[in-house]
C-alpha positions, 0 to 999 in steps of 0.5 A: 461269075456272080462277083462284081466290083460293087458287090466285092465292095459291099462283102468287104464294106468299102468304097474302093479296091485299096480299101478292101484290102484294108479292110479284109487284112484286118478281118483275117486275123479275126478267126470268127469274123473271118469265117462269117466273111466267108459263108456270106462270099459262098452265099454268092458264089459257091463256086470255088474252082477259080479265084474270084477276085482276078477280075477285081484286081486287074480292073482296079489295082493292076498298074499297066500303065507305070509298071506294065504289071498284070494278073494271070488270066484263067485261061493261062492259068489253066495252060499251064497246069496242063503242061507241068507235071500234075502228079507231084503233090506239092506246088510253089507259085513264086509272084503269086497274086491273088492266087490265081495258079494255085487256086487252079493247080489246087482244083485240079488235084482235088478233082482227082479224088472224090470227098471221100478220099480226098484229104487236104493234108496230101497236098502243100501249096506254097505262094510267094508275093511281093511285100516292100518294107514299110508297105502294104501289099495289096494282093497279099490278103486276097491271096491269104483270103483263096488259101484260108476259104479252100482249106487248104495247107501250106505256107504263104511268105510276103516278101521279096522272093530274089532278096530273100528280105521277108516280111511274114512267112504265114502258116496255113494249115486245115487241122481237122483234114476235112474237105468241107472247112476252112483254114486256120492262120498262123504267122511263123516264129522268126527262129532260125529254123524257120529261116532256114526251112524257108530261105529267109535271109533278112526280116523286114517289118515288124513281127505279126504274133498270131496263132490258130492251130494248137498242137491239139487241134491236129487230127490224129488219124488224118490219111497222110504219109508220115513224112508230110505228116511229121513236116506237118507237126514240125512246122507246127511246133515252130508255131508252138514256140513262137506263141511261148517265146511272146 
């Protein structure tokens, strides 16, 4: 592991952990800026079989004392996998952290492929973390960072995952299928299909407007079955019309 605390701090230009999250929540929605972030991190560590800032966090940010709150360890992480059935493409990690389960479940599935036959659009990773109303969350861009770095697809929703109150439902989506880029990030539309497709029963916080991926960018001869693919472009669409709709 070639992370440190100071070296996280340095990539992120802060002097703290609660400022590196600042930091970095602002630096994602800024495509190129992002993606020169991630090249400097792969520059450092281009291992990227395990989360990389679960270390951090539970030094810097976990609050065992006041909320006997932890992170999931690797090695836990790792168990599990192994116990659930790893056949199913699809994956939801409910109070995900920065990710650590499903940035394993994700390097356990592409392990199963080689880079010529694994595509990122067989698989859909949906992460669930905790954002209070009026509060920063501040996992959640290290959660969105391990997403967008891994090119993965999926949805990751900041919220309360028993209330159902939400604050942002974020559209992750790697648009050429290749296994060697990154992701672009939407926000979605606060429509009622959108509601529905997620279980969103009230909206906190005021709405993020933000679109990456147009209908256009999509791959048009991606290998994925035409179910996924049309969840795919559907939820896409939804994208679509929240950019017309703003």
């Amino acid at each position: 592991m070639k992370f440190t605390n100071d070296k996280l701090n340095e990539l992120l230009d802060a002097g703290d952990a609660w400022q590196a999250s600042d930091n970095l929540s602002k630096i994602l929605f800024d495509k190129e800026q992002r993606e020169k972030l991630f090249k400097k991190f792969l520059e450092v560590e281009y291992d990227i079989s395990y989360d990389w800032f679960y270390k951090y966090f539970s030094e810097e940010l976990a609050e065992r004392t006041k909320k006997k709150q932890d992170f999931t360890p690797p090695s836990v992480a790792k168990m599990l996998n192994q116990m659930i059935d790893n056949s199913n493409a699809n994956s939801l990690d409910v109070a995900a952290g920065t990710g650590q389960l499903i940035v394993t479940k994700w390097n356990y599935d592409r392990k199963q492929h080689t880079p010529f036959d694994y595509f990122p659009s067989n698989f859909w990773y949906q992460a669930e973390e905790l954002k209070e109303e009026n509060k920063p969350s501040r996992a959640l861009p290290f959660l969105l960072f391990n997403f967008l770095i891994r090119g993965m697809n999926g949805v990751v929703i900041a919220g309360d995952s028993l209330s159902r109150a939400i604050s942002q439902v974020y559209f992750i989506q790697n648009p050429t299928d290749d296994f060697n880029g990154f992701s672009d990030l939407n926000v979605m539309p606060r429509t009622k299909e959108v509601e529905q497709i997620f279980d969103v029963r009230r909206w906190i916080d005021k709405p993020i407007i933000h679109i990456e991926t147009e209908l256009g960018d999509l791959k048009k001869d991606t290998r994925v079955d035409r179910e996924f693919a049309e969840k795919i472009r559907k939820v896409s669409e939804f994208v679509k019309k929240g950019q017309v709709k703003c």
